[in-house]
Backbone as a chain_set.jsonl record, in Angstrom:
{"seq": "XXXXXXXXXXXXXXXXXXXXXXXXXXXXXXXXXXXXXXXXXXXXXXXXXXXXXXXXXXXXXXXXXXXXXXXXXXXXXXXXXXXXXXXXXXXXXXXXXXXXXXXXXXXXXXXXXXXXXXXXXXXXXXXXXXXXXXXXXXXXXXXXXXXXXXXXXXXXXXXXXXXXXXXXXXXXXXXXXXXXXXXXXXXXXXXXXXXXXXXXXXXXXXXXXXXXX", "coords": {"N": [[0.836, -1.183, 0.0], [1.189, 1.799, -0.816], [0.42, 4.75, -0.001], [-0.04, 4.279, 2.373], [2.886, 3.264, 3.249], [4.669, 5.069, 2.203], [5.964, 5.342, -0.421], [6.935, 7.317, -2.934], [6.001, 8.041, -5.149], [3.896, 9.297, -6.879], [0.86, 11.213, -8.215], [-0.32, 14.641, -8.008], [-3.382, 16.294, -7.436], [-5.632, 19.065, -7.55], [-9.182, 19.108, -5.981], [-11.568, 20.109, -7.409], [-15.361, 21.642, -7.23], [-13.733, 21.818, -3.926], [-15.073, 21.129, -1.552], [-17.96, 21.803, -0.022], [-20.51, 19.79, 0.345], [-23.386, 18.675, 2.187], [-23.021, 16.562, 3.207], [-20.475, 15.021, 3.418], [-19.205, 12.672, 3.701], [-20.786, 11.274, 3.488], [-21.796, 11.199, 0.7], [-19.201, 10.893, -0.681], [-19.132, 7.883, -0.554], [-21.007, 6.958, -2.144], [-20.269, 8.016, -3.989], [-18.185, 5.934, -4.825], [-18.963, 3.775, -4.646], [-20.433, 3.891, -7.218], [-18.895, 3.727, -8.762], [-17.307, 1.21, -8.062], [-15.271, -1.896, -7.644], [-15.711, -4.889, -9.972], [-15.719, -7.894, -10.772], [-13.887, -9.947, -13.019], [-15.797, -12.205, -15.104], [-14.681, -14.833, -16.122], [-15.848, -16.861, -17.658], [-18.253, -15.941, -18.605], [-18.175, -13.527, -19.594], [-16.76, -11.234, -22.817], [-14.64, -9.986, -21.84], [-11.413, -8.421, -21.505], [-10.445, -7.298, -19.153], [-10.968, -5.271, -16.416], [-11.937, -2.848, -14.046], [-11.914, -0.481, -11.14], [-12.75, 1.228, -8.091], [-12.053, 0.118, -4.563], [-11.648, -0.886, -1.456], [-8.754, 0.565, 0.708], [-7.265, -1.029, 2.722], [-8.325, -3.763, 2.048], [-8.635, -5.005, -0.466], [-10.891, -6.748, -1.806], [-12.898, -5.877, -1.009], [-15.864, -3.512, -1.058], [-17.912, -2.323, 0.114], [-17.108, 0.354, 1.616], [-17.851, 1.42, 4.082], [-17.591, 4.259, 6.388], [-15.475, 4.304, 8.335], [-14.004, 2.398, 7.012], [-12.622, 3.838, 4.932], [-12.25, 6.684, 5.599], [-9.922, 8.495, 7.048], [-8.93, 10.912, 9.622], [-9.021, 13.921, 7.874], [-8.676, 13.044, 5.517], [-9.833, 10.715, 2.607], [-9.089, 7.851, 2.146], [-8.841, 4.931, -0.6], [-8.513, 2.723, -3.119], [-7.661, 2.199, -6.462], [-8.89, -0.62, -8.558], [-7.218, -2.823, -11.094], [-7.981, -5.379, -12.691], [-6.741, -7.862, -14.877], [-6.894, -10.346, -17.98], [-4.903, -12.51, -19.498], [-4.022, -13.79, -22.34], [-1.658, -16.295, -23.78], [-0.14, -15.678, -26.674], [1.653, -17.139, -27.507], [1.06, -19.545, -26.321], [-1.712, -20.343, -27.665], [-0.442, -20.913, -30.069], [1.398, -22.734, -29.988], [-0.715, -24.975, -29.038], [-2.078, -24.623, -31.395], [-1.127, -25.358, -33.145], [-0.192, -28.025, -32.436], [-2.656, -29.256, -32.603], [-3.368, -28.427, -35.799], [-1.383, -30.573, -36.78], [-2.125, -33.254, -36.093], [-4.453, -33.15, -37.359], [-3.71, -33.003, -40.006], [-2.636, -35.176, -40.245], [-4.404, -36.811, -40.148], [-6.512, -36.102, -41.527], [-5.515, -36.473, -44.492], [-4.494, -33.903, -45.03], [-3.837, -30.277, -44.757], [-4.896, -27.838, -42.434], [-7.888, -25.78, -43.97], [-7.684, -22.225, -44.38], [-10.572, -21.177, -43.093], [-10.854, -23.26, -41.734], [-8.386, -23.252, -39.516], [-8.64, -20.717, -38.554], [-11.185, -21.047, -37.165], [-10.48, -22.671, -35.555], [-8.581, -21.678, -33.842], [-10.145, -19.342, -32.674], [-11.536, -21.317, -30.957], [-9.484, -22.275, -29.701], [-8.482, -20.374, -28.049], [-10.727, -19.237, -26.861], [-10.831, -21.471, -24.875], [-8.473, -21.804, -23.388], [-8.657, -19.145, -22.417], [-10.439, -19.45, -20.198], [-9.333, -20.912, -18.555], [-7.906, -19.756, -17.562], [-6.036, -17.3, -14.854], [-7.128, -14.731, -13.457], [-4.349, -11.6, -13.371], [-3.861, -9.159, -10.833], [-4.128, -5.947, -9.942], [-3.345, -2.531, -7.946], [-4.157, 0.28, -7.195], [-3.09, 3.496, -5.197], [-5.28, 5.642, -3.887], [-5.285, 9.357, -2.109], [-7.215, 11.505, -0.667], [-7.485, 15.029, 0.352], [-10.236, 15.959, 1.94], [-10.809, 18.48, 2.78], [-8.949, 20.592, 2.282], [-9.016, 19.73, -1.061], [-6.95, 18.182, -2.018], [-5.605, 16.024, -3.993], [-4.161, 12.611, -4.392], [-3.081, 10.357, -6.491], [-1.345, 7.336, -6.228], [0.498, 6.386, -8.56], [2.216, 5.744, -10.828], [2.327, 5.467, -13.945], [1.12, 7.398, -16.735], [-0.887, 6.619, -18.235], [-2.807, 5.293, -16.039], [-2.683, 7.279, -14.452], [-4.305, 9.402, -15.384], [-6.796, 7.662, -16.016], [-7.686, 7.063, -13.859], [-8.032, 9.636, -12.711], [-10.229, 10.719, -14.735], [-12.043, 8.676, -13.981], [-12.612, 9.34, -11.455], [-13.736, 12.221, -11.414], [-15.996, 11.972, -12.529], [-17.518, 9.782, -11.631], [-17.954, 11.881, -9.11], [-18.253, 14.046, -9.612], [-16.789, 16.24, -9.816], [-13.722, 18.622, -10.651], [-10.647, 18.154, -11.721], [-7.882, 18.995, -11.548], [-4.305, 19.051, -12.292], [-2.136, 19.715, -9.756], [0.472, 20.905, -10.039], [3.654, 22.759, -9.8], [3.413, 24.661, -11.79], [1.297, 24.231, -12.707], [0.324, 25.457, -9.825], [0.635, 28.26, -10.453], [-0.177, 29.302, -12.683], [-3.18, 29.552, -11.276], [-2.422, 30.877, -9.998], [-2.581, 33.245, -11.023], [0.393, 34.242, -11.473], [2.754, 35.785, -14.037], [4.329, 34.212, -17.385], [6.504, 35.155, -18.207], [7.431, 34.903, -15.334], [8.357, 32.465, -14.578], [10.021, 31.813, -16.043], [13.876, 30.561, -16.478], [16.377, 31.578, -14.135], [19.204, 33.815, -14.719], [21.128, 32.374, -13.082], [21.546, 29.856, -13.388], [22.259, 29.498, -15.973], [24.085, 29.538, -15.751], [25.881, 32.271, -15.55], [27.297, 34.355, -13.448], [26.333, 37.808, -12.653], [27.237, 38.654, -14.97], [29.556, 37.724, -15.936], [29.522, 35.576, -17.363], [30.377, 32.218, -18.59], [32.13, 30.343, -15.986], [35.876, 30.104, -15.642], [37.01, 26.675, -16.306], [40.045, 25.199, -14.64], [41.281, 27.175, -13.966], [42.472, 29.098, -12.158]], "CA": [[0.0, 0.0, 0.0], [2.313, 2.987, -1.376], [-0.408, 5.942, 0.578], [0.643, 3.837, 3.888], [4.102, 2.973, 2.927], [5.811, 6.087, 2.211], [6.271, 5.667, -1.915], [7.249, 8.82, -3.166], [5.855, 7.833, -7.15], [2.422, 9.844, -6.963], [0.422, 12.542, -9.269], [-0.922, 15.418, -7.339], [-4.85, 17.161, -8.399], [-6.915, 19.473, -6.992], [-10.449, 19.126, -6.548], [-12.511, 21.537, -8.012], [-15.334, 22.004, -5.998], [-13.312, 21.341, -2.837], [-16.004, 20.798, -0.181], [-19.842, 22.367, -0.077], [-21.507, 19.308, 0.516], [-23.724, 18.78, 3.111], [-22.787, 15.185, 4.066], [-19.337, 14.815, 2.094], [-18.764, 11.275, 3.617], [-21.628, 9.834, 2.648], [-21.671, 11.158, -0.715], [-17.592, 10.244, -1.336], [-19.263, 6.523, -0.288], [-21.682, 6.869, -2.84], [-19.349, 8.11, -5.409], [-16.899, 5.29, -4.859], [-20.187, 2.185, -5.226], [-20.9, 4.136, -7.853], [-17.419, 3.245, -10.102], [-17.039, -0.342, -7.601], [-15.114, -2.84, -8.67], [-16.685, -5.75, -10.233], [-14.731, -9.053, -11.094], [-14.257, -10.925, -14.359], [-16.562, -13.607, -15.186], [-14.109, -15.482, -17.071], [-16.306, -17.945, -17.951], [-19.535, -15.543, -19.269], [-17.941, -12.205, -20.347], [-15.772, -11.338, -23.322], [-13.899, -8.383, -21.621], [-10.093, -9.036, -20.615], [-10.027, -6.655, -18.482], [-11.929, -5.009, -15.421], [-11.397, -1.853, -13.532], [-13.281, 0.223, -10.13], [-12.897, 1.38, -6.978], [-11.887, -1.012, -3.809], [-11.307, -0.573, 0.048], [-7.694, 0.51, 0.891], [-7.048, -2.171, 3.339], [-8.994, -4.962, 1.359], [-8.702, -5.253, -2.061], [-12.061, -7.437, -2.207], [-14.373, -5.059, -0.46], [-16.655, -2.623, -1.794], [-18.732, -1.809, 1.311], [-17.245, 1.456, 1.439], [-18.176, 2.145, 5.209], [-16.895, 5.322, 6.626], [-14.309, 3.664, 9.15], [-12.519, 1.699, 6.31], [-12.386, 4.793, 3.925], [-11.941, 8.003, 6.098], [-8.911, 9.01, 8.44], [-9.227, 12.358, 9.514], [-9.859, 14.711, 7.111], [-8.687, 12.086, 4.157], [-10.314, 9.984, 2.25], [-8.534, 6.532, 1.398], [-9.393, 4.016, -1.002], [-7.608, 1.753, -4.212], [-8.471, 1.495, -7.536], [-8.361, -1.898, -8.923], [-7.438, -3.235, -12.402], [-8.005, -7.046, -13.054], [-6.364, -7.671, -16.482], [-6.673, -11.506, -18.228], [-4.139, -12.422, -20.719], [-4.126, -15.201, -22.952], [-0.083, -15.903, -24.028], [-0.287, -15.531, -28.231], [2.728, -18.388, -27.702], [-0.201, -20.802, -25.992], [-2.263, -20.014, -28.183], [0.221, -21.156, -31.593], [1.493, -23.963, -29.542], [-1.732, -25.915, -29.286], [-3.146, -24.932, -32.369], [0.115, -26.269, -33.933], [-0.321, -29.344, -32.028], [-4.054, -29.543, -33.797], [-3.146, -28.743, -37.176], [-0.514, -31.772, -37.052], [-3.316, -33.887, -35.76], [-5.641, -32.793, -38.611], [-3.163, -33.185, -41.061], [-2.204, -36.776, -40.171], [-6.197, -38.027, -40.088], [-7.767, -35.543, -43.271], [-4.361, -36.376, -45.149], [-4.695, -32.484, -45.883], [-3.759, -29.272, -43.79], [-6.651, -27.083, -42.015], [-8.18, -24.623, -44.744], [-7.566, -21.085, -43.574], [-11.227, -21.015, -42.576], [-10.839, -24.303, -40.367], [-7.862, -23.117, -38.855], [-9.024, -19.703, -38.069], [-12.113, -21.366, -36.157], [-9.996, -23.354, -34.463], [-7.905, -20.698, -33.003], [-10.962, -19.4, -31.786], [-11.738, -22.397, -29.773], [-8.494, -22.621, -28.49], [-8.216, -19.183, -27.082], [-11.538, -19.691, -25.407], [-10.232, -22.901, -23.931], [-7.144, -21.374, -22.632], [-8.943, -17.898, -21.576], [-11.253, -20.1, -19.461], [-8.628, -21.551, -17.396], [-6.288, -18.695, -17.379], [-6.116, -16.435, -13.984], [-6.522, -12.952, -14.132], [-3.664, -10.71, -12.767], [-4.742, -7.346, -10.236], [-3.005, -4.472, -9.461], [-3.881, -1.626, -7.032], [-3.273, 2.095, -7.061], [-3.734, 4.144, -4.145], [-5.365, 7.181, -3.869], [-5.556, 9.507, -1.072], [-7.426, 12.524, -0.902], [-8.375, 15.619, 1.659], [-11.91, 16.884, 1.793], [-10.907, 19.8, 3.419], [-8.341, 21.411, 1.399], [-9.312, 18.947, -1.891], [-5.942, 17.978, -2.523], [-5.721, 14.39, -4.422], [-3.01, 12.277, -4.669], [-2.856, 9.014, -7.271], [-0.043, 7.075, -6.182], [0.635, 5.41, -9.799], [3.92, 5.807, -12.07], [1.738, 5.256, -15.513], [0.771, 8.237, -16.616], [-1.917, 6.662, -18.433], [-3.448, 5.087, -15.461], [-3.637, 8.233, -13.667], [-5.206, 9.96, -16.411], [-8.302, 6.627, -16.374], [-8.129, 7.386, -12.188], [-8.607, 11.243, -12.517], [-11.508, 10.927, -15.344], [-13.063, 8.113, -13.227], [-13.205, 10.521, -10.217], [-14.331, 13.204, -12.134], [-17.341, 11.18, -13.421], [-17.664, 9.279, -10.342], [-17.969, 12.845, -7.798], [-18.656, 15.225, -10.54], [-15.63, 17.464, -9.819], [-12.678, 18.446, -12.043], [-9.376, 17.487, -10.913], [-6.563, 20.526, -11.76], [-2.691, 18.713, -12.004], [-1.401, 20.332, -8.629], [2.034, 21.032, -10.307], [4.09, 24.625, -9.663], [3.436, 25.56, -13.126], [-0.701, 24.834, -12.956], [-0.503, 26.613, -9.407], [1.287, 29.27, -10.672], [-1.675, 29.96, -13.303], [-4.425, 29.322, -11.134], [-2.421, 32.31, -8.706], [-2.05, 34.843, -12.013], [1.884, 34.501, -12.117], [3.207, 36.057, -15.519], [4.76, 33.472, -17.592], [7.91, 35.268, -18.169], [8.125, 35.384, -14.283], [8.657, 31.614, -14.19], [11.44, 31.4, -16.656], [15.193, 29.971, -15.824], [17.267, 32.99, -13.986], [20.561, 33.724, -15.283], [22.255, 31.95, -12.669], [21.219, 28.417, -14.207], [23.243, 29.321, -17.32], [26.299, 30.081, -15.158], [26.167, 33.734, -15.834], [26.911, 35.238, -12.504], [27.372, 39.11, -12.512], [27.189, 38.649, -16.183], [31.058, 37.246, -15.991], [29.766, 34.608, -18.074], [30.665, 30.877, -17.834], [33.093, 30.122, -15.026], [36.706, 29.268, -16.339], [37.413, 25.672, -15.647], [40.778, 24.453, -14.685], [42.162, 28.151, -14.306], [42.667, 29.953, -10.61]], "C": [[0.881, 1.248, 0.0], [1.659, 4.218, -0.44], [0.229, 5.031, 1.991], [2.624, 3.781, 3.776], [5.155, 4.044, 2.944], [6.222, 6.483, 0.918], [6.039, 6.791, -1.878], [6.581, 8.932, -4.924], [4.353, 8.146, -7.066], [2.279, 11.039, -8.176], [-0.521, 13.385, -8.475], [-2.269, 15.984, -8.052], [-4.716, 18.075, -7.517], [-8.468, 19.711, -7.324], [-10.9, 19.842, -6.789], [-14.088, 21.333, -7.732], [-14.539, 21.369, -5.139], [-13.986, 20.681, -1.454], [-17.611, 21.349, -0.836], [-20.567, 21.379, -0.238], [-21.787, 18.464, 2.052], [-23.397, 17.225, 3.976], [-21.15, 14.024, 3.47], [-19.295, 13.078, 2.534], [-19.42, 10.252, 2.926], [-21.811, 9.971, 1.266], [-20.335, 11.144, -1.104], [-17.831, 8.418, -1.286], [-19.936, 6.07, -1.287], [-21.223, 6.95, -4.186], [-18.907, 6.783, -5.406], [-17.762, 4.0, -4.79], [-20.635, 2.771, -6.255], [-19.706, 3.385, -9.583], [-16.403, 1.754, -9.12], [-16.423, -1.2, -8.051], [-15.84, -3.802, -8.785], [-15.941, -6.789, -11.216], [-15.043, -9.762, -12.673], [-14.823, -11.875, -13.822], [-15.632, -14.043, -15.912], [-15.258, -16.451, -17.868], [-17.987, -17.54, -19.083], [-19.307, -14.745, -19.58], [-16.534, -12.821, -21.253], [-14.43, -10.164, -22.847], [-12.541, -9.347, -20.585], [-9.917, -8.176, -19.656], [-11.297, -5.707, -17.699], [-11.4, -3.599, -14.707], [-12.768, -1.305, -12.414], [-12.268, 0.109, -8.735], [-12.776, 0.075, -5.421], [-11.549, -0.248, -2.589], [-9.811, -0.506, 0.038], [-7.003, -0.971, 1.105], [-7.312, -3.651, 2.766], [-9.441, -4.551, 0.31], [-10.179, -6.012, -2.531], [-13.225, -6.466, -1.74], [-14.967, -3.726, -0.995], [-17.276, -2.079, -1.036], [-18.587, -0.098, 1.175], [-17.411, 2.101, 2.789], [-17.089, 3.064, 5.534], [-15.625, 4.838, 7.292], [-13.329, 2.86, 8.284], [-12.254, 2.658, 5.117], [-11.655, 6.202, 4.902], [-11.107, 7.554, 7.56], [-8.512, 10.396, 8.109], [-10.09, 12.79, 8.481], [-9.263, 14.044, 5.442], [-9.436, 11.043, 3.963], [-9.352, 8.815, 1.396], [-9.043, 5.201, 0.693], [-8.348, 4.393, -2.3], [-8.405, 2.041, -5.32], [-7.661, 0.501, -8.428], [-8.548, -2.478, -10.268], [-6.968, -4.516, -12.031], [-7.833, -7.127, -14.628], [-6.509, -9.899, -17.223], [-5.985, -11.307, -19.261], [-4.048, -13.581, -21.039], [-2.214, -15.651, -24.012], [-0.468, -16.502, -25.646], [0.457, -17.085, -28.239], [1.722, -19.603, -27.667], [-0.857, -21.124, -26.968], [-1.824, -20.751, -29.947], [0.594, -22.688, -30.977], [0.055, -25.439, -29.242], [-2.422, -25.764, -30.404], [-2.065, -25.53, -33.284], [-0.01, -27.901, -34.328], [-1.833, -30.147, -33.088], [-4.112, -29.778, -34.947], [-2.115, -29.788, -37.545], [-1.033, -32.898, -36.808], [-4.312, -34.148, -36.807], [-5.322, -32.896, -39.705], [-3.089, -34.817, -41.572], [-3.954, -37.757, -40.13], [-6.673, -37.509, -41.059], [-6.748, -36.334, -44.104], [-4.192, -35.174, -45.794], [-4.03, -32.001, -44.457], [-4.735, -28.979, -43.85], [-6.883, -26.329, -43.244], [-7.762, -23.345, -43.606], [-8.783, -20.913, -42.47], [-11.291, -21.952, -41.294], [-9.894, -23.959, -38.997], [-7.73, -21.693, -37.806], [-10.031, -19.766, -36.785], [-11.683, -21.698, -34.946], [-9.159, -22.674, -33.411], [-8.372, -20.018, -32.545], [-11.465, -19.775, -30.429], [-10.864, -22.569, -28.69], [-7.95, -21.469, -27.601], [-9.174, -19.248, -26.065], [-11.19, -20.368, -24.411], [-9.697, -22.226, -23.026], [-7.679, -20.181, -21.825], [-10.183, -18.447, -20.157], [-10.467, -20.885, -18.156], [-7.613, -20.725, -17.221], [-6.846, -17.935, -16.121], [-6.205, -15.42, -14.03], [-5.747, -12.021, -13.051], [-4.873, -9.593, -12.098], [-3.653, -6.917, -9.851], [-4.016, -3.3, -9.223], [-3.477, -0.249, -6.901], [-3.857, 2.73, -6.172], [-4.372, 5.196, -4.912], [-6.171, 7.836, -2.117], [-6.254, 11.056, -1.47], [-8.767, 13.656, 0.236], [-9.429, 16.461, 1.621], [-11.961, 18.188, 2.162], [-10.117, 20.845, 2.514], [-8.659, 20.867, -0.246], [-7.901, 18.653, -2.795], [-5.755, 16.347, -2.374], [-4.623, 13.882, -4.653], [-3.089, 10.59, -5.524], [-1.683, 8.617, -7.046], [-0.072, 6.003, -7.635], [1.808, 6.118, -10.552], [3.295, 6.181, -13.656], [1.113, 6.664, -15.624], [-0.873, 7.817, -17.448], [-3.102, 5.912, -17.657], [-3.967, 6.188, -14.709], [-4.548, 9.121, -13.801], [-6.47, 8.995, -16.249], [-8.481, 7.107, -14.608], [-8.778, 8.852, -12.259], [-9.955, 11.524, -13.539], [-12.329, 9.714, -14.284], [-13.797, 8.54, -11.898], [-14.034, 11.352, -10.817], [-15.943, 12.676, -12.548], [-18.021, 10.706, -12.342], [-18.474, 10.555, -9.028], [-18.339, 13.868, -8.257], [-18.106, 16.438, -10.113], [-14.683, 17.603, -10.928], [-11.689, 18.825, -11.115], [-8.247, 18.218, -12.297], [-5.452, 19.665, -11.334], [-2.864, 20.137, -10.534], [-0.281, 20.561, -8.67], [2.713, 22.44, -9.823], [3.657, 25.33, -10.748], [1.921, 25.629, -13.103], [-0.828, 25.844, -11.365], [-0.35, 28.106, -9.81], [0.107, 30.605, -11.831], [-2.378, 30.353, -12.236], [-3.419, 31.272, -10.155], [-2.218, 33.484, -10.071], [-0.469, 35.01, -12.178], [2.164, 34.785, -13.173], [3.897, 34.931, -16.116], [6.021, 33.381, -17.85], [8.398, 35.276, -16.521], [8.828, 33.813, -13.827], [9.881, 31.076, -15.071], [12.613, 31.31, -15.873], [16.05, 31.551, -15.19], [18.127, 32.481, -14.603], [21.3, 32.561, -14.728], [22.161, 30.43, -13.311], [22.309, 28.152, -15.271], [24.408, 29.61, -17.097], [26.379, 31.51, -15.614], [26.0, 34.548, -14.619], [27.362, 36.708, -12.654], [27.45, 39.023, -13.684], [29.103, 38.571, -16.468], [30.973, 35.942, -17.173], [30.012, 33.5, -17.425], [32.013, 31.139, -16.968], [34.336, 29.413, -15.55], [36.949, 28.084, -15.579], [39.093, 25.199, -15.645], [42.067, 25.545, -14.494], [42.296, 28.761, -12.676], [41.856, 31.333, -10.718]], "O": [[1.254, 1.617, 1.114], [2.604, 4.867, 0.008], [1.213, 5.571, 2.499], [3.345, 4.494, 4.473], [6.239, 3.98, 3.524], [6.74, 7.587, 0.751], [5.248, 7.383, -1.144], [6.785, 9.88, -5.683], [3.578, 7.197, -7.193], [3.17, 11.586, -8.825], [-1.602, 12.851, -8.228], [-2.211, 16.122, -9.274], [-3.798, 18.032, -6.697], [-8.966, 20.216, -8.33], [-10.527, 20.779, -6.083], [-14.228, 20.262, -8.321], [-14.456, 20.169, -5.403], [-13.479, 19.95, -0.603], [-18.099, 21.195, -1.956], [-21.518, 21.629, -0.979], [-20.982, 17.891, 2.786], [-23.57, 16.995, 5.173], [-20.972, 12.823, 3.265], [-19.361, 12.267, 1.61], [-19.178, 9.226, 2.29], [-21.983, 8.958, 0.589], [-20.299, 11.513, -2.278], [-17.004, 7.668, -1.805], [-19.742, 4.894, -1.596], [-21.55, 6.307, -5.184], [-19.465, 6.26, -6.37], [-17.064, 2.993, -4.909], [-21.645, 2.139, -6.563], [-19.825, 2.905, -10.71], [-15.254, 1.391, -9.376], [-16.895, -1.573, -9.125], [-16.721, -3.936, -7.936], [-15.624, -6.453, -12.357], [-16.112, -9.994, -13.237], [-14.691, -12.384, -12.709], [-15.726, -13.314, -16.899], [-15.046, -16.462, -19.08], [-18.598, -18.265, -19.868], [-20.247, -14.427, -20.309], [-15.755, -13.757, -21.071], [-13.527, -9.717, -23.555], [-12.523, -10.204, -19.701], [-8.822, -8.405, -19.143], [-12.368, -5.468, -18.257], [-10.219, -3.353, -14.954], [-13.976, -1.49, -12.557], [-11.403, -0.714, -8.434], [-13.591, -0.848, -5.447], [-11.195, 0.929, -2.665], [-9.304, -1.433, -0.594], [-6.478, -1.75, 0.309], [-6.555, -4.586, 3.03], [-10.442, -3.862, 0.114], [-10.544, -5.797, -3.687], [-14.356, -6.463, -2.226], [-14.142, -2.89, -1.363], [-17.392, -0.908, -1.396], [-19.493, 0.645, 0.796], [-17.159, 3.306, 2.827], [-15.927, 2.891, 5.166], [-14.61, 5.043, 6.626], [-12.161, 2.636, 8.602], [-11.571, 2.151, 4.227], [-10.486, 6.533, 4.705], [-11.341, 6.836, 8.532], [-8.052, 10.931, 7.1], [-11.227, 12.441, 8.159], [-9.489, 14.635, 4.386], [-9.788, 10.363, 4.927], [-8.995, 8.941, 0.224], [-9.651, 4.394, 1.396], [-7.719, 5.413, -2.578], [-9.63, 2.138, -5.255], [-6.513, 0.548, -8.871], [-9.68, -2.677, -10.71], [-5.987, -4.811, -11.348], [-8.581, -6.602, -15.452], [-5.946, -10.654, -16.429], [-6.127, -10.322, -19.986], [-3.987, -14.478, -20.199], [-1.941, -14.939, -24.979], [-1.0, -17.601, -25.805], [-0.034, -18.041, -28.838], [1.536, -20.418, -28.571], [-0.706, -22.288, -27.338], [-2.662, -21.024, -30.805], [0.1, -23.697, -31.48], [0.219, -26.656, -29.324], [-3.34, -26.55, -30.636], [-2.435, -26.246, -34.215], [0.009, -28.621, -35.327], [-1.924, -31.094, -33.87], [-4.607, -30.79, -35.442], [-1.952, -29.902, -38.76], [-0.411, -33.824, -37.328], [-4.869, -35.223, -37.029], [-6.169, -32.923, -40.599], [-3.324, -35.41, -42.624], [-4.313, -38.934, -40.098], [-7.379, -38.254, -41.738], [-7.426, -37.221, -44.623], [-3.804, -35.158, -46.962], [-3.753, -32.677, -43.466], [-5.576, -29.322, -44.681], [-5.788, -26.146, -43.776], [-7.586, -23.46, -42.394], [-8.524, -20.627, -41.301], [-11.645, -21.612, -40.165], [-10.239, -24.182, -37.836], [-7.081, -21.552, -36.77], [-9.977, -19.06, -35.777], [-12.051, -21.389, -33.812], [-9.078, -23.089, -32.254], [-7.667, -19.474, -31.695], [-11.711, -19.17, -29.385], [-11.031, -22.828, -27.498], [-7.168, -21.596, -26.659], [-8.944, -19.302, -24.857], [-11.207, -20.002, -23.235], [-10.243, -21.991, -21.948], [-7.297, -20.07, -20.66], [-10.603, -17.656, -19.312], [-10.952, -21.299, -17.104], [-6.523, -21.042, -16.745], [-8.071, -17.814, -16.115], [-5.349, -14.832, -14.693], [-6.314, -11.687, -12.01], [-6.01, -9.275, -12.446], [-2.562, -7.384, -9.526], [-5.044, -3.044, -9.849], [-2.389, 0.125, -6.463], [-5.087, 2.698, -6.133], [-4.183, 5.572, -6.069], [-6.989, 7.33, -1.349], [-5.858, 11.684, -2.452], [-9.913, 13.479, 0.649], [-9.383, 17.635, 1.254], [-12.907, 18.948, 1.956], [-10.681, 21.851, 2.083], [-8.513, 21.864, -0.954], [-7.808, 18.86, -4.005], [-5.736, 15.626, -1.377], [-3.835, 14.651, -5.204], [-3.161, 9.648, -4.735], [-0.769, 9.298, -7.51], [-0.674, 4.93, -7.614], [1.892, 7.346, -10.58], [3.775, 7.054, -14.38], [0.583, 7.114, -14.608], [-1.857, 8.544, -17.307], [-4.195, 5.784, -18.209], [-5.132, 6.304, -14.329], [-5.339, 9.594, -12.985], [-7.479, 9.688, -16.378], [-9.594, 7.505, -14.268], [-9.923, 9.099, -11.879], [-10.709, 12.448, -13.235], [-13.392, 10.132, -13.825], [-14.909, 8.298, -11.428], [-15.233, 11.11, -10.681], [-16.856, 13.452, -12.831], [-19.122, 11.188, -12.076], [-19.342, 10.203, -8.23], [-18.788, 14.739, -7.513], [-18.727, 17.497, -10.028], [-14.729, 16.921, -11.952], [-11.755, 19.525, -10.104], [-8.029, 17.946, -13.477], [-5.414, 19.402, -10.132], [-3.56, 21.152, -10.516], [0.343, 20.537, -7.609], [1.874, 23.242, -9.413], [3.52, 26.552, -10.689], [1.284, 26.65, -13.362], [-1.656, 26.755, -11.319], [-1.152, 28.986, -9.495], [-0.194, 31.798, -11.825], [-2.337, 31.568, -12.042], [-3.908, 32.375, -9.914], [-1.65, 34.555, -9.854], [-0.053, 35.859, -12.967], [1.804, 33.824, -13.853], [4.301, 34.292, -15.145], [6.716, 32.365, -17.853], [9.564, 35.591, -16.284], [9.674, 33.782, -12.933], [10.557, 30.084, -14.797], [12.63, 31.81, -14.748], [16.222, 32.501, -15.954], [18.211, 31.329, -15.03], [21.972, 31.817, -15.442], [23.246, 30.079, -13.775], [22.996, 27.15, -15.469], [25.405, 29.852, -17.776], [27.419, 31.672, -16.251], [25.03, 35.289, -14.461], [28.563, 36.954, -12.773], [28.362, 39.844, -13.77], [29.713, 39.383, -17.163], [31.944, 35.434, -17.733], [29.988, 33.391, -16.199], [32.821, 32.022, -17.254], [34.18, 28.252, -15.929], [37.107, 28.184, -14.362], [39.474, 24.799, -16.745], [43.261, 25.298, -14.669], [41.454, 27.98, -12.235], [41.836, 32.114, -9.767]]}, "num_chains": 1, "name": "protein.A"}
């Protein structure tokens, strides 16, 4: 758990509204069963992949109650991607095995169309007994000041986390960088450019000779 842990590999927001509602906990509980996770069916869906909302502490729970979401004035909770993958290799390796099978009893190879079907079948097969990976991304975030934190590395997970909030709570979630607060405070844009001293120009002496007294 990287929000307990101490990881330093997060993406900062802010919420936009920050607060003004009259019962924030229970409607951040409501948001967050609203975008729930919800497990592959392997066995009755075609979707490899799953995504939603989960309890910090427990990755399986959805409940949502205030005591396993809120400390202090933060709100903690995961969001959880379940991914299935079917290995292309598996996949050539048994239909290999088939078409050498099918060869030796038609006295022919598969047609394209036979062997196309069949690689069908055998992905089902295999996606039916395959496991599906999860992975968990924090997020922490304080109701009071509305400052969000995605602990995730990917930039394109934190981008699917910050529109799923957004959708989820019906706020809009502002990067928290120096350069967006620097807008949001009116800073000029020439005021954030590199000073001189960066380019080694102190006193306008120019670069510093190396190797000279």
């Amino acid at each position: 758990m990287p929000v307990l842990s101490g990881a330093v590999t997060f993406a900062r927001f802010r919420a936009e509204p920050a607060s003004g509602r009259s019962d924030p906990k229970r409607w951040l509980s409501r948001g967050l069963a609203r975008k729930a996770f919800q497990p592959l069916e392997v066995r009755k869906a075609e979707a490899d992949r799953s995504a939603g909302f989960v309890e910090l502490e427990d990755h399986d729970a959805v409940a949502f109650a205030v005591g396993a979401v809120f400390q202090g004035e933060h709100a903690l909770f995961s969001w959880r991607v379940d991914t299935l993958r079917v290995l292309a290799s598996a996949v050539k390796a048994e239909l290999d095995k088939w078409a050498t099978a099918f060869a030796a009893e038609q006295g022919r190879p598969p047609a394209k169309r036979e062997k196309a079907q069949r690689k069908d079948e055998v992905r089902q097969f295999l996606r039916q007994r395959a496991t599906p990976t999860s992975r968990t991304f924090d997020v922490s975030w304080n109701l009071a000041t509305g400052e969000v934190a995605v602990w995730a590395a990917s930039r394109k997970l934190v981008e699917e986390v910050a529109a799923e909030m957004e959708e989820a709570f019906a706020v809009k979630l502002a990067p928290a960088s120096a350069s967006a607060g620097a807008v949001r405070a009116g800073i000029p844009e020439e005021a954030l450019a590199p000073t001189p001293a960066l380019f080694g120009d102190f006193g306008g002496r120019g670069e510093v000779a190396r190797g000279k007294a």
